[in-house]
C-alpha positions as CSV (number, residue, x, y, z in Angstrom):
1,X,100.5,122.7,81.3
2,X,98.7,121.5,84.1
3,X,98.0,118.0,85.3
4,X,94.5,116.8,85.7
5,X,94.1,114.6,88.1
6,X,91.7,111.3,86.6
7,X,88.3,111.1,88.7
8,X,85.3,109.0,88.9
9,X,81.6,108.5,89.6
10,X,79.9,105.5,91.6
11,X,76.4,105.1,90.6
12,X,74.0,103.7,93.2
13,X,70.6,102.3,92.7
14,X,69.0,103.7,95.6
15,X,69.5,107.1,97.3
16,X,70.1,105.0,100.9
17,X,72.7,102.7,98.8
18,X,74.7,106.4,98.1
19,X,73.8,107.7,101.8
20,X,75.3,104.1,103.3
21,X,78.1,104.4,100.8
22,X,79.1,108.1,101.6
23,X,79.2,107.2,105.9
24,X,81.2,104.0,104.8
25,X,84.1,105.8,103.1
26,X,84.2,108.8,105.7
27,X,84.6,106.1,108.3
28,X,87.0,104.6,106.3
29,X,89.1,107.9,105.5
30,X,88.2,108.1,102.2
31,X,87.8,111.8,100.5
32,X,84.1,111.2,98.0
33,X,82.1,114.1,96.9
34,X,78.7,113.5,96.8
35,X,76.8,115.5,93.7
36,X,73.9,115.1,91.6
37,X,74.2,112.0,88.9
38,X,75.1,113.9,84.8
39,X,71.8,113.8,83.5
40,X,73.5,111.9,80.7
41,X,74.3,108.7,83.1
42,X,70.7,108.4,83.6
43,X,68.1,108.8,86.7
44,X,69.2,105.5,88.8
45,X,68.8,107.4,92.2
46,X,69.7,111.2,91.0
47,X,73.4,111.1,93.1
48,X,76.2,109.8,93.2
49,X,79.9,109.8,94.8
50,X,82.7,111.4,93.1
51,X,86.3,110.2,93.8
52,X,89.9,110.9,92.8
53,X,91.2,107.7,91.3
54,X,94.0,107.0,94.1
55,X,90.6,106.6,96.1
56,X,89.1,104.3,93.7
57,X,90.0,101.0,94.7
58,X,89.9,101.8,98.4
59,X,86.5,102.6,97.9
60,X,84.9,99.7,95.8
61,X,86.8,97.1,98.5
62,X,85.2,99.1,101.4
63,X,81.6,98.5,99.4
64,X,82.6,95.2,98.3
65,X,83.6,94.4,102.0
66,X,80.0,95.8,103.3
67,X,78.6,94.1,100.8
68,X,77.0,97.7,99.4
69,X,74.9,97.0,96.4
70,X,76.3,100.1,93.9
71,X,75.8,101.1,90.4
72,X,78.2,101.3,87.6
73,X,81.5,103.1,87.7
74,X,82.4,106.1,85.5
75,X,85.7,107.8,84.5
76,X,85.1,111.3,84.0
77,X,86.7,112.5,80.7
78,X,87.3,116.1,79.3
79,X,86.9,119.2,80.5
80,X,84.2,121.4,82.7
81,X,81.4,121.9,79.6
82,X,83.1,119.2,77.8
83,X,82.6,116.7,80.0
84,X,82.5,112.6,78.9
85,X,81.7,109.6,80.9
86,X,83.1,106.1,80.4
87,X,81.7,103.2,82.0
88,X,84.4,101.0,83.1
């Protein structure tokens, strides 16, 4: 059986919040996929960053440490057409 690796989604309430966000973590060597926001989590700014959850807490201390206004934080549950999102 194959592990699946746990990933998440940072919400952003602007589109230039998720731009700003996306050059901070590429600066700071940080792999983030950026991809349209799950219809499901809302509209907020319609993207959002994806991460692997080694990358996590690297991320939100960069933001946190640029003082980057972001959104809420999702874990991404289940599989692709299956897919759940848990605020954390």
């Amino acid at each position: 059986m194959r592990q699946v690796d746990t990933e998440y989604l940072i919400t952003f309430p602007r589109t230039h919040s998720m731009i700003q966000g996306e050059i901070l973590l590429k600066e700071a060597g940080i792999l983030a996929g950026t991809m349209p926001l799950p219809s499901v989590l809302g509209d907020s700014c319609g993207f959002c960053l994806r991460l692997k959850e080694e990358e996590l807490e690297k991320a939100l201390s960069v933001f946190k440490k640029e003082d980057l206004e972001i959104g809420d934080v999702y874990r991404i549950d289940g599989e692709k057409g299956s897919r759940a999102y848990s605020k954390i």
